[in-house]
N, C-alpha and C positions, 0 to 999 in steps of 0.2 A: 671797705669799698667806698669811694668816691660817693658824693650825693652823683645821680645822675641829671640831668637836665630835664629828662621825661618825670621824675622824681618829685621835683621844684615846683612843680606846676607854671615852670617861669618858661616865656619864650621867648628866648635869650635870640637876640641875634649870630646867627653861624660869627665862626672863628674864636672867641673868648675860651670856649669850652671844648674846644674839634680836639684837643689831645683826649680830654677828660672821657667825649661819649667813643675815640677810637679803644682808648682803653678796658671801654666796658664791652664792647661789641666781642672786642676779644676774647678778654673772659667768660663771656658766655658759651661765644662756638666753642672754644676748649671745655665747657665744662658739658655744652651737648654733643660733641664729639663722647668725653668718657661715659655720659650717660648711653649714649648709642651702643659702644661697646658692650657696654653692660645688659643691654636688652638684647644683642647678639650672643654674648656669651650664655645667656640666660635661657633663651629661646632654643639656642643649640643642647643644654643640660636637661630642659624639658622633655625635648625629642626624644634624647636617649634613655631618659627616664619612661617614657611612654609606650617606648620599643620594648626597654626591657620588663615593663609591664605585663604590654602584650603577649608577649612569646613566653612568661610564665603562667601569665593567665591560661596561654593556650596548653601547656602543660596538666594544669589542672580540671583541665572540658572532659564532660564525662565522656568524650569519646575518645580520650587517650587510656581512658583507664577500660575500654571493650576488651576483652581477650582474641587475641589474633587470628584464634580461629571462626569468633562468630563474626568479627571484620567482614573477614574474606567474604563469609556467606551471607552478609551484606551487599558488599562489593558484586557478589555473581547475584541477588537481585537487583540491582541497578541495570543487564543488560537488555537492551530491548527483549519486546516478548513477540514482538509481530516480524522482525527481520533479522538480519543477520548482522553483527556490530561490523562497522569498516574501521579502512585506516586513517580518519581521521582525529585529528589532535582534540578535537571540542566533542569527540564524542565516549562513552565509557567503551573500550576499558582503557585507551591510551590518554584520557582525561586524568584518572585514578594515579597516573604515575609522574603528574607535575604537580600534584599537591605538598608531599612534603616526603623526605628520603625515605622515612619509615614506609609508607603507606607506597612509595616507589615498589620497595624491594618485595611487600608484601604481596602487590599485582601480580609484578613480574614472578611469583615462585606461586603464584594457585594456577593451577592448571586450568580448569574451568572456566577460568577467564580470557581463555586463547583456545580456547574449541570450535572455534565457530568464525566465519569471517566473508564479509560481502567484498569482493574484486573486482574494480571497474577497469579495465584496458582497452586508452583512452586510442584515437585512432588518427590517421591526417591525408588529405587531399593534395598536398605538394610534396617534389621530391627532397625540397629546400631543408623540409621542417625535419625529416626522415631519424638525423642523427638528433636531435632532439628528444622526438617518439622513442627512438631505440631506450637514450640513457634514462628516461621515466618509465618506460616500461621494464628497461632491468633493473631497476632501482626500487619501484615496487616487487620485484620478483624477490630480492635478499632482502625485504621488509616483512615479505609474506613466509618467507623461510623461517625468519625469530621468530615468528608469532606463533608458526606450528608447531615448531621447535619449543616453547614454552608449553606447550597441552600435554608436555609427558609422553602419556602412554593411550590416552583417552580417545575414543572416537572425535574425528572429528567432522564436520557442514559446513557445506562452504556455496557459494553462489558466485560464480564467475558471469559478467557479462562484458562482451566485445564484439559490440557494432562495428562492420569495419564500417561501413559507413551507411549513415542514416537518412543525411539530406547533403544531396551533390551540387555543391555551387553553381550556379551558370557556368563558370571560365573555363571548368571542368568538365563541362560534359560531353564534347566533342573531344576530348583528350584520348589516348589510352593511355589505360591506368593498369595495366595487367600487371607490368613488369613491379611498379608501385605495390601492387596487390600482393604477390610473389611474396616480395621481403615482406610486407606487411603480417603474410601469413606467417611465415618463419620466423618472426620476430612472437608472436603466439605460440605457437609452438614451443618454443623454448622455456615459454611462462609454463604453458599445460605439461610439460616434462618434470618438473617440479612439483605438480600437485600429484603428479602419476607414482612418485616417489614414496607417496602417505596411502597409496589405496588399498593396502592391508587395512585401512582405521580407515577408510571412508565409512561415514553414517548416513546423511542426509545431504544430497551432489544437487545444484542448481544448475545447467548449462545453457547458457545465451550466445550462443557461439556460430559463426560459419559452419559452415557444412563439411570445409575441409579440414576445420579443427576439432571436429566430430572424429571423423574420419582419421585424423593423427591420434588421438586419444584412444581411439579403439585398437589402431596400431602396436602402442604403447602396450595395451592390456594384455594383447597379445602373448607379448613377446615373454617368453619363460622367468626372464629376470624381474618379471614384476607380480607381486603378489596380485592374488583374486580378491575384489572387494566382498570377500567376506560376511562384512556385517551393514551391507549396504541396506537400509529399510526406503529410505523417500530417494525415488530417482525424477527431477523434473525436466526435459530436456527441450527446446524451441532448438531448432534448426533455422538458421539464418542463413539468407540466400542473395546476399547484398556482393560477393566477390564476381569477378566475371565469369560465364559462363562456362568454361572450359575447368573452373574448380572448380564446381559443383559437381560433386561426386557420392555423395555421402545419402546413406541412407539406414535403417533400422540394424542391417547385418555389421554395420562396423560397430555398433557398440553391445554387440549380444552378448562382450561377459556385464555388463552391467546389467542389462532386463534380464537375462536369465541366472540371475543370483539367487540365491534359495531365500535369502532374508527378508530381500525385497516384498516392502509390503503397501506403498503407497508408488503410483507411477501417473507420469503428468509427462503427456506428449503431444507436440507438434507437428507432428506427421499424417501422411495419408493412413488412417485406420486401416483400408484393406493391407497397406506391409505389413500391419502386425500381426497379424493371423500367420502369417505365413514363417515364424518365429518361435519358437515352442519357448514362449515366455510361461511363467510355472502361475499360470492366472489363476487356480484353483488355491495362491495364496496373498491375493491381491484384497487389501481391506480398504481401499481408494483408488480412485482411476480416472482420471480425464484426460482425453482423446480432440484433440482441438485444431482445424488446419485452416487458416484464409481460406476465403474464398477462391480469392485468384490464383490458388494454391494446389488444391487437393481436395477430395469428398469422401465423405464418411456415408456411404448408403444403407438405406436403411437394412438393411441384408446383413450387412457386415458388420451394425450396432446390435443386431438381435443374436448374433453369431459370438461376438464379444461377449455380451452380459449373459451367452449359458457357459460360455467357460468360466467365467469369473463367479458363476451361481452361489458358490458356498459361502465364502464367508465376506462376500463387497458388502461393505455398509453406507458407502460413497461411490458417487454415477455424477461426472458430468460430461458429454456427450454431446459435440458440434454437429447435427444433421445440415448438411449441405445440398444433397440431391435426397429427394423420394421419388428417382424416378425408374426403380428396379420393377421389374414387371411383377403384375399385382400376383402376389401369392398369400397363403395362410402360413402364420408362424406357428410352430408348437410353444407351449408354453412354456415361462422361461419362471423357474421361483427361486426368487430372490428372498429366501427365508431371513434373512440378518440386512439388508437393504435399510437403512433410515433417511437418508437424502437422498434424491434425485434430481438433476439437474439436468434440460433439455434444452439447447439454443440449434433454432430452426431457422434456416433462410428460404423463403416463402416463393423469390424470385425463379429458385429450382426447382418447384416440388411442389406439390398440390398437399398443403396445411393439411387437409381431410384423412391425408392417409397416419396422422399418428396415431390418430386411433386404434392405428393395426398395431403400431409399437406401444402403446399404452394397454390396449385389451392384451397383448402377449405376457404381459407382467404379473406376477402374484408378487405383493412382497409388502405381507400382512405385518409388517413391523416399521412400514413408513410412517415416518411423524413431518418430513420437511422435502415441498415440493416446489421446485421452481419451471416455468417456463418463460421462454423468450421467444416470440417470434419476429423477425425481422422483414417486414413488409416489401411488396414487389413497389418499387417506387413509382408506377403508375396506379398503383391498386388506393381503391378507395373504405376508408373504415366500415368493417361492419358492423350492422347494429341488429336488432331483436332478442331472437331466446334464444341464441345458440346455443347448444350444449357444450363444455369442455370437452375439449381432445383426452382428457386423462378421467374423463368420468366410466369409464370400460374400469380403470386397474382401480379407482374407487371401490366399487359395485363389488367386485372378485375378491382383491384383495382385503375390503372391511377391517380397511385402515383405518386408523384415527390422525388424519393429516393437522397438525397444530399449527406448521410454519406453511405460510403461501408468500412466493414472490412471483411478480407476473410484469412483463413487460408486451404488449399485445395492441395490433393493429384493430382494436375493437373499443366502442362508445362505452357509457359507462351504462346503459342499460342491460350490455352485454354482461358486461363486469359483475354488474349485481346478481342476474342470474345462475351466474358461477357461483358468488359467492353466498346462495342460500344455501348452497348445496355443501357447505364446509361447516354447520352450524358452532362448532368444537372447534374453529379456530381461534388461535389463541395469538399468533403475531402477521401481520400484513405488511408489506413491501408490493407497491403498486408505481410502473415509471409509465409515465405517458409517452407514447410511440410521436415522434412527430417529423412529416415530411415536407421540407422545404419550409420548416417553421412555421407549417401548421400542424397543431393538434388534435388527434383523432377522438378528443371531447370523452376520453378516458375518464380521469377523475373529474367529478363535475359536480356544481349542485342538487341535480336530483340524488347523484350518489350519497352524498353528504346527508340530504333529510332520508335516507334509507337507514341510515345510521342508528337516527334518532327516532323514528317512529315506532311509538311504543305497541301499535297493536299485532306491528309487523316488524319488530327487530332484527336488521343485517347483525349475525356475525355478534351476538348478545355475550360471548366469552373475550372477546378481543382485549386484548391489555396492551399490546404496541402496534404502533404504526406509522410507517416512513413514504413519506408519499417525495416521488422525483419528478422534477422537470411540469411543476403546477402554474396552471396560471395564473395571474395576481389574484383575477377577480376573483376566485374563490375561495380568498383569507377569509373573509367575512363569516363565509357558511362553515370553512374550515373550525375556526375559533365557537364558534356556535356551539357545533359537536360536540369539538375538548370538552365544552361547559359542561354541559349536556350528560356528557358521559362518567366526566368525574364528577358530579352530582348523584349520579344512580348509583345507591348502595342498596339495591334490591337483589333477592337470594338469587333471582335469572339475568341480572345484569349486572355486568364486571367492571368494575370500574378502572381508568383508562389510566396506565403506569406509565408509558410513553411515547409522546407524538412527535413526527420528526417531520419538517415540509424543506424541501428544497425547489424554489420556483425557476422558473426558465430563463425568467428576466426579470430586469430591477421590479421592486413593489412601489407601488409609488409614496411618496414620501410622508402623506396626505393620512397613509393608513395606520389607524389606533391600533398599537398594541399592549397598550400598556395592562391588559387584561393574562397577558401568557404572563406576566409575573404574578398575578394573583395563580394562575395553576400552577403555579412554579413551588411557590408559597406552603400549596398542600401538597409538597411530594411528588408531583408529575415531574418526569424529565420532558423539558421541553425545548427544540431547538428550531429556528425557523431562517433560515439561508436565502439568501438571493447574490446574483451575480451584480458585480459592481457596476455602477455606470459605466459609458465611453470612454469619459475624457481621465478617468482617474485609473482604467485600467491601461492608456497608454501614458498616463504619468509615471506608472511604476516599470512599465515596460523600458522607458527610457533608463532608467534607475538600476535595472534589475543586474544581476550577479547569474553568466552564466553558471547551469548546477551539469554534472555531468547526467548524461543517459544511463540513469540506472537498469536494473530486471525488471522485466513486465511479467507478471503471472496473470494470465484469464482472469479476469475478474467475474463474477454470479453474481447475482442482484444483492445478496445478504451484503454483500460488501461494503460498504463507506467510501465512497468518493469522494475528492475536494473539488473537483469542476465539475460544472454542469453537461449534462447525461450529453445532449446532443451540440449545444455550443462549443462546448471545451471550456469556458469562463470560468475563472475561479469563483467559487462562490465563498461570501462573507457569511459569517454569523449577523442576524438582523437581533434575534432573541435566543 
């Protein structure tokens, strides 16, 4: 090569050399052009070397070497345990079948893995959209066909919900929408004729449905060409009543081959109570039961709850039971023994019914094998909290019964001196769930600080067995006394006090920012489960509301206090985890 001029250290005037450095310029790009290729080609040999790394590596993962049948029984613990798997792609089991062919083929041929299935049928407010609605509604219908079609021979559960509609536009509501409704209904219909197909193998039936697709389904059952659901144990059914008036038809007789199946052992209903009496449902084989109707709906009186729970007498081990009116003329009940009884659940509205009289449904009770009691009363919205000694409403089926109640949940229009009064009289409890009642965003001073040093006073011990406790809808201000207790409590390893395995606070509203928690990680530290939730500020709960991704309207089941919610009791606000 040429000396170059950059070379020389000479700074040669341009022109003498302009051949010499065009020379060298070239020979360079040409020789970094083939170096380029050569890092191309290179970088391409790597990849595939990488790839094919990868994919024999994957060959060799010990979970290629599982045997196909304990896969599977893997694969069927992967499915939720709280609901019923749907049809979507991100969740198991149709997740399971785009990870790789093998693990495809193996989904699709366990049965177990298509037993079961949540159904949303979505719904619409214009005539526009209609042919749209139709082809996703039939199109989930031959989705839900493969998938029951894959469970073999096996029982199968299913949960259908279809809101026809939930919230009516403005544009809409001077409309009629009958004729809308009509197809709307038929177009369901069509779906529920395809499940009516599998009810020789119904197990566990969830219905969130109109009242006329009640009404078509019991039709269905009817008809000689269709099998008896046979093996039917869990029937949950809510009656919805959103279509217009003129389809509202339906009520407990159109689906009596389902309640009066012989298998049937668990039933969950949204109906007026007094229809079912009138039903020769086989309740003498009912081992759960709740009985639940709005307000603006229907009543459950107390006549007709005490009429229920002696036919259900023998073997109910589960009660939960909506009282909406006490206002049946005062009588004495005989007594009702509920020998196998272990939960009972009672939600009161206080606006109908003079609270005093559950007594009469409480003293009517034996059922010497309860361990877990809930009540809920729902306050007349002018009534103001009560305070002193009141006695509990369920201190009659105490006394009688000489239970040993462990689980208490209580949601109660009463202060917390109230509260604690109750709660001496539980000495042997062992979990609490306590939600503060509150009207127009005040607090009926439920959970409170003197509640909290009742806790802790050793000469007078609240409740000296307690090992969990979820306290809802708190006020900020009493972290402070709250965190105290924790201390408090999981420090006492004395033979009569029990030290505290889990505390759960969810407050009403933000905490303020201000407040130390850095102490629930020291309880954290020794084994306490500890969680402490508040609802999120303003501005960031309508930052994500901007953001958000509508989710469809799933199933609502009644919820009971034991429950776990993600918003707050009376807000609605989602609440964060704080700790």
């Amino acid at each position: 090569m040429e000396l170059s001029p950059v070379r020389s250290g000479e700074n040669e005037i341009p022109g003498s050399t302009n051949h010499i450095t065009q020379s060298i310029i070239k020979g360079a790009f040409e020789r970094l052009h083939s170096i380029e290729e050569q890092i191309l080609r290179l970088e391409a040999e790597r990849d595939e070397l990488k790839k094919i790394i990868y994919h024999h590596k994957a060959l060799l993962s010990p979970i290629q070497r599982i045997p196909r049948d304990v896969l599977a029984e893997i694969f069927i613990k992967c499915l939720p345990d709280d609901h019923f798997p749907s049809c979507n792609m991100n969740d198991i089991p149709l997740l399971l079948t785009v990870v790789c062919r093998s693990w495809r083929d193996l989904a699709f041929s366990t049965p177990r893995l298509w037993n079961k299935i949540h159904i949303y049928l979505p719904s619409t407010f214009y005539e526009s959209l209609f042919p749209v609605l139709s082809g996703v509604v039939n199109e989930r219908r031959e989705g839900v066909r493969k998938w029951l079609d894959r469970s073999g021979s096996l029982p199968i559960s299913f949960a259908v919900c279809a809101p026809l509609w939930h919230t009516i536009p403005p544009d809409i509501l001077e409309q009629d929408t009958t004729h809308l409704s009509i197809r709307i209904m038929r177009l369901y219909e069509g779906f529920m004729s395809l499940l009516c197909q599998y009810s020789r193998r119904w197990n566990e039936v969830e219905l969130r449905v109109p009242s006329s697709t009640l009404k078509f389904i019991g039709r269905q059952l009817d008809n000689n060409n269709m099998d008896t659901p046979d093996l039917l144990k869990v029937l949950n059914v809510t009656c919805l009543t959103e279509e217009p008036e003129e389809l509202r038809a339906s009520n407990l007789l159109d689906i009596r081959q389902l309640i009066q199946t012989p298998s049937l052992r668990a039933l969950y209903l949204a109906f007026d109570g007094t229809e079912s009496l009138s039903i020769p449902i086989r309740w003498e084989n009912i081992v759960e039961l709740q009985i639940w109707r709005p307000l603006s709906e229907g009543r459950l009186h107390l006549g007709t709850a005490m009429q229920i729970l002696t036919r259900c007498s023998n073997n109910l081990r589960t009660c939960v039971l909506t009282i909406v009116s006490l206002q049946d003329p005062l009588q004495l009940f005989q007594d009702v023994q509920l020998p196998r009884l272990e939960e009972l659940y009672i939600e009161f509205y206080e606006k109908v019914g003079d609270v005093s009289r559950l007594r009469d449904l409480y003293g009517a009770i034996i059922a010497p094998a309860l361990v877990t009691l809930e009540l809920s009363v729902i306050p007349h919205p002018e009534a103001t909290p009560v305070s002193g000694t009141v006695d509990p409403p369920f201190r009659p089926l105490l006394e009688r019964s000489r239970c040993n109640v462990l689980h208490l949940g209580l949601q109660i229009p009463y202060t917390g001196d109230v509260l604690t009064h109750w709660l001496r009289q539980l000495p042997s409890l062992s979990f609490l769930k306590v939600s503060e009642e509150r009207q127009a965003n005040v607090g009926c001073h439920t959970i409170t600080s003197p509640l909290m040093h009742a806790f802790t006073d050793i000469s007078d011990m609240l409740c000296p067995n307690i090992a969990e406790i979820h306290f809802e809808s708190v006020h900020p201000s009493t972290a402070k006394d709250m965190l105290a207790f924790a201390q408090f409590r999981q420090r006492s390893h004395t033979a009569h006090v029990r030290p505290l395995k889990s505390f759960k606070v969810d407050f009403w509203k933000p905490i303020p920012e201000a407040t130390d928690l850095s102490q629930l990680h020291v309880l954290r530290e020794t084994g306490m489960v500890v969680r402490w939730r508040s609802p999120e500020c303003r501005e960031d709960v309508e930052r994500k509301k901007m953001k958000a991704v509508p989710r469809d309207f799933g199933p609502t089941i009644v919820p009971h206090l034991f429950e776990d919610e993600d918003t707050e009791l009376w807000t609605g606000e989602e609440l964060r985890v704080l700790y």
